[in-house]
C-alpha positions in Angstrom: 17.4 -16.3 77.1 18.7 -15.9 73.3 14.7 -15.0 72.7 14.3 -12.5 75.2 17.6 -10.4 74.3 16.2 -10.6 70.8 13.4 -8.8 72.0 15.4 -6.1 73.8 17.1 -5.6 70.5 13.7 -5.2 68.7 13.0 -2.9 71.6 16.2 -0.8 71.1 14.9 -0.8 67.0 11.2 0.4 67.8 12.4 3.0 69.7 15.2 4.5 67.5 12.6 6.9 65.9 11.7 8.5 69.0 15.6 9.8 69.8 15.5 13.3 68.9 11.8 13.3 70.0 11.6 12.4 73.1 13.4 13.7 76.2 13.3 10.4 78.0 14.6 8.5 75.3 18.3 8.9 77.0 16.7 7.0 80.1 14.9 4.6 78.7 17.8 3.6 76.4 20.1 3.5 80.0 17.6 1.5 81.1 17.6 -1.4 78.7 21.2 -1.5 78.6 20.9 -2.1 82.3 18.4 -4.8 81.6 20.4 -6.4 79.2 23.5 -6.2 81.1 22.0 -7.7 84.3 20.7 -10.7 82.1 23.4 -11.6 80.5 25.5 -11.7 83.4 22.8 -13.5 85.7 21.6 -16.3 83.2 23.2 -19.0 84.8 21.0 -18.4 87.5 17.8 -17.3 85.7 15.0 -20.1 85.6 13.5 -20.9 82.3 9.7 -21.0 83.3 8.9 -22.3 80.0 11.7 -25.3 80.3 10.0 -25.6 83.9 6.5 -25.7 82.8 6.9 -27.8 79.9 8.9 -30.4 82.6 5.6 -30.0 85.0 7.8 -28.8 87.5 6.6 -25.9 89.5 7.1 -22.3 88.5 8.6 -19.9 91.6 7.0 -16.8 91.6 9.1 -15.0 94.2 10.1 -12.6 91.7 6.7 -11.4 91.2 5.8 -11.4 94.8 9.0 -9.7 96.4 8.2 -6.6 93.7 4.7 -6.7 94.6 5.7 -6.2 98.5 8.8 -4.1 97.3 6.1 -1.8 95.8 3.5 -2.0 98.7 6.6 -0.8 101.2 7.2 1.6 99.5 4.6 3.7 98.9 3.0 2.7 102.3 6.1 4.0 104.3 6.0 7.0 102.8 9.2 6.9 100.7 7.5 8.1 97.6 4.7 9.9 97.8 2.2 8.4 95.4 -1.5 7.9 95.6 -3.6 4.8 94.5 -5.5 5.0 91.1 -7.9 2.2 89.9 -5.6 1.5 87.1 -2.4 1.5 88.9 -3.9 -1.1 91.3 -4.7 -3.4 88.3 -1.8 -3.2 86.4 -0.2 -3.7 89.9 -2.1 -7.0 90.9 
């Protein structure tokens, strides 16, 4: 966990040039302090994959799979209008 909030705070750094530039910035900066918030108050329930993997246990992928149908809902009961795009669909599956 101490890895992956290091690499929220390189994030936050690579991004720092961009304030004055960009008019999402504000967002985006919200954003990863909503990120690191939630993770910091939620690792004591956040599997370590790599601990998992490396103790050939399996790896849950509920996570992946509830966002997948979170996103499919969505956009096929017409909450948000969106189309499908070749690349969307990739990055998606």
């Amino acid at each position: 966990m101490d890895k992956a909030l290091g690499k929220l705070d390189d994030l936050e750094r690579a991004l720092a040039p961009f304030r004055e530039t960009s008019a999402r910035f504000p967002r985006v900066v919200k954003a990863l302090s909503e990120w690191r918030t939630d993770s910091v108050h939620n690792r004591h329930v956040l599997p370590n994959d790599g601990e998992r993997y490396h103790n050939g246990e399996a790896i849950a992928p509920g996570l992946v799979a509830s966002t997948g149908h979170a996103v499919v809902s969505k956009r096929f009961c017409k909450n948000q209008q969106m189309q499908w795009a070749k690349p969307g669909v990739h990055w998606l599956l």
